[in-house]
N, C-alpha and C positions, 0 to 999 in steps of 0.2 A: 720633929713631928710630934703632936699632941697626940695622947693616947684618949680615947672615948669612957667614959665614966661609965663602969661596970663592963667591961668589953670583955673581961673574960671569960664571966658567964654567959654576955650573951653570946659569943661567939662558938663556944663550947654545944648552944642551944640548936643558933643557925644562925651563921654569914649575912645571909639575905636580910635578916630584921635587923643587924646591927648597921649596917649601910643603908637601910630605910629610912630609921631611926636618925643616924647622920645626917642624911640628905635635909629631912623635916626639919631638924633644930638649925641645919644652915641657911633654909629655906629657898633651897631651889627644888625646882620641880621637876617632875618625871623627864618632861622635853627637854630642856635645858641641860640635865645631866646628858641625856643621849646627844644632845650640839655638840656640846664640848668632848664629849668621848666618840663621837660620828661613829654611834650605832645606831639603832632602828628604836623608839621609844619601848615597843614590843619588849625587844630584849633586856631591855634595865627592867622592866617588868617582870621577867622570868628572874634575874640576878636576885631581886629584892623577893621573891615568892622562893626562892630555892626549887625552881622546875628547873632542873641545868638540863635535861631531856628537850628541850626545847631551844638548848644551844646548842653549835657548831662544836663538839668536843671538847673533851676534856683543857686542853691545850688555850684555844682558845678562852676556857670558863676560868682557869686560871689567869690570863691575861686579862680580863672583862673585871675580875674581883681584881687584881692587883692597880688595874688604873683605875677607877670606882674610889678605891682606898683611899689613892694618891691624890684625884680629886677634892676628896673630903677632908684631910691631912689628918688619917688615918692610919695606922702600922699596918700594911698589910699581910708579915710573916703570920700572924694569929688566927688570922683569917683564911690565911690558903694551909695552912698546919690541919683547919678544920674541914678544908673541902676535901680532904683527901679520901677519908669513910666514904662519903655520898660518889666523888668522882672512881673509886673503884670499882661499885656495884654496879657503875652506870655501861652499857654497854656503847663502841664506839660508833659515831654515827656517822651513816656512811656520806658519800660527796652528791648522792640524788637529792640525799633531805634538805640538807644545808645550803642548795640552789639559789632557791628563794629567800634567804635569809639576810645573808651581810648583800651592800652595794658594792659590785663588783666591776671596776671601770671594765669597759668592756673599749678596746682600741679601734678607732674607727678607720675601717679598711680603704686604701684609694683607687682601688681597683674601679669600683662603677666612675669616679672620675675621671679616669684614661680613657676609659671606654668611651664615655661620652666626650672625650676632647677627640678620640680618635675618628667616632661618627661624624663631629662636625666639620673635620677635618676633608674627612671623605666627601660627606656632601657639596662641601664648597668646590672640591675640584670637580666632580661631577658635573656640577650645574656649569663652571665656569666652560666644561668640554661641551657642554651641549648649546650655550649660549656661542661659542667661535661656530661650531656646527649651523648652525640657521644662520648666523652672520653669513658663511662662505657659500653657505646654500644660494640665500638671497641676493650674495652680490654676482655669483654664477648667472640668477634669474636674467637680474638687471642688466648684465653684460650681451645674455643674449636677446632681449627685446629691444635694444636700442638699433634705431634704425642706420645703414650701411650709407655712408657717407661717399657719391661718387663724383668722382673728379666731373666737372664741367667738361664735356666733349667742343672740340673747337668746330667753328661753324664750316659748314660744307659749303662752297660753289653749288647753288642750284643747278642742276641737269639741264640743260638747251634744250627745249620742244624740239618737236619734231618738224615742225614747219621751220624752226629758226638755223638746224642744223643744219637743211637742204643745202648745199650751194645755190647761189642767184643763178651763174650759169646755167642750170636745169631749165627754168624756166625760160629763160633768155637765150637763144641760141649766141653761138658763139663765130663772130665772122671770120673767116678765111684771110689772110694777107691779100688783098687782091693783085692775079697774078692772070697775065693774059696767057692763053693753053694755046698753041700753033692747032692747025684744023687738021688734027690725025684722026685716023680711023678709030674708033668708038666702037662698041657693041653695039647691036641690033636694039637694045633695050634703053639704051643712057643716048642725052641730045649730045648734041656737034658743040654747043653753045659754051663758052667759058666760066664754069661757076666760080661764082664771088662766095657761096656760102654750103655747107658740106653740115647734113645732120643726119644722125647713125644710130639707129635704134637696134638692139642688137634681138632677136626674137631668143636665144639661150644664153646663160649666165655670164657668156664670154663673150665681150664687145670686137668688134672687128678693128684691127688695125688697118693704121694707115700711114703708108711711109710716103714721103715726098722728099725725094731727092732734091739734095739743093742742085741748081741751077748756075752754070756760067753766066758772067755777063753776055757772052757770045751771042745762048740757046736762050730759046724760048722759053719760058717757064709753065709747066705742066704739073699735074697732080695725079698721081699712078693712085688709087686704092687697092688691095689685096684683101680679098672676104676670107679667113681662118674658118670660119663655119658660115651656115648659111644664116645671112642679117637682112635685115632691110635697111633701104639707104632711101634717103632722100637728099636732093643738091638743090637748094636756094642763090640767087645772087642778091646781088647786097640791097635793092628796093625789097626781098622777100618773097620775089616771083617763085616760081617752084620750078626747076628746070628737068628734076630727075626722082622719080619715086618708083621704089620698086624693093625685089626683095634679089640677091645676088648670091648665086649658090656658093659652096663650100670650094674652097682653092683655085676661087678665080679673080682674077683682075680688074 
């Protein structure tokens, strides 16, 4: 290390002009010194003025004059031999002032990126629960508007009118076996005559029976009527003449 031409005197004078003086005849400038040494231009401006009140402590001003030196290829023992007078009177400065001074990394915290991974988070499943939500809502809709699908009923037999269910026989009377009756006594009311044809109107809900005994070959064949309640009767023969019309009381013959 080269020693600066007259450095003892100056230095004995003040620190700060013999590192000025350095800097000049090397020809770098105020900023450049501060690049290289990454401090603030400010402060190599205090170094070179001897304000050491305007740096971060003794400690540090020792540090600032010993790299300064080493930049310059400078002895620095001469020079911090002389900061000693000025840094003893100097009172220590406290860590409010010195804040603003040096760059001080400051670490970048990841807290607000969790935070915000952890909101995005949230919202996604949020959305995604409310998005299944209207899905089930609306296929609920769907299921109930659709209309009810019913089986095809198998076709019915039409009903028979009323005129088609009558029996023909109603209308038609219906003839007798014809059977010749032997000339037995009769009611006062019914003829002598052999009816071929026998039609029974009953005047209450219950029709009059009519029993005919069958007949030997032997006997004559005859027709007994028996009135259950009181009917009317009429007895046609087979051209349709009318032979007997009347009404015939209750349990008679």
């Amino acid at each position: 290390m080269t020693d600066f031409p007259g450095a003892g005197a100056a230095v004995a004078a003040s620190p700060g002009a013999l590192l000025a003086a350095a800097r000049r005849t090397s020809g770098l400038s105020v900023a450049e010194v501060a690049a290289q040494m990454r401090i603030s231009p400010r402060q190599v401006e205090a170094i070179e003025a001897d304000r050491y009140e305007q740096l971060p402590g003794a400690v540090f001003v020792r540090g600032f004059v010993r790299n300064y030196a080493r930049l310059l290829k400078i002895d620095p023992v001469p020079l911090l031999h002389a900061l000693e007078p000025a840094l003893g009177q100097e009172a220590p400065l406290r860590a409010q002032e010195y804040a603003g001074t040096l760059p001080v990394p400051v670490r970048r915290s990841h807290t607000r990126v969790w935070l915000g991974i952890l909101v995005v988070i949230v919202g996604a499943v949020l959305a995604a629960g409310a998005y299944e939500y209207v899905r089930s809502r609306r296929s609920v809709t769907e299921a109930g508007s659709m209309p009810t699908q019913v089986p095809p009923s198998e076709p019915t037999a039409p009903a028979p009118s009323a005129g088609s269910s009558r029996p023909s026989d109603e209308s038609t009377p219906v003839p007798l076996a014809p059977e010749r009756v032997a000339d037995t006594p009769a009611p006062s009311n019914q003829a002598a005559a052999v009816p071929d044809q026998v039609v029974t109107e009953p005047l209450a809900t219950t029709a009059a029976t009519a029993s005919a005994p069958s007949v030997s070959a032997t006997r004559v064949n005859q027709v007994t009527i028996e009135f259950v309640q009181e009917s009317w009767l009429e007895v046609r023969d087979r051209t349709g003449k009318v032979l007997y019309s009347g009404t015939g009381a209750a349990n008679t013959t």
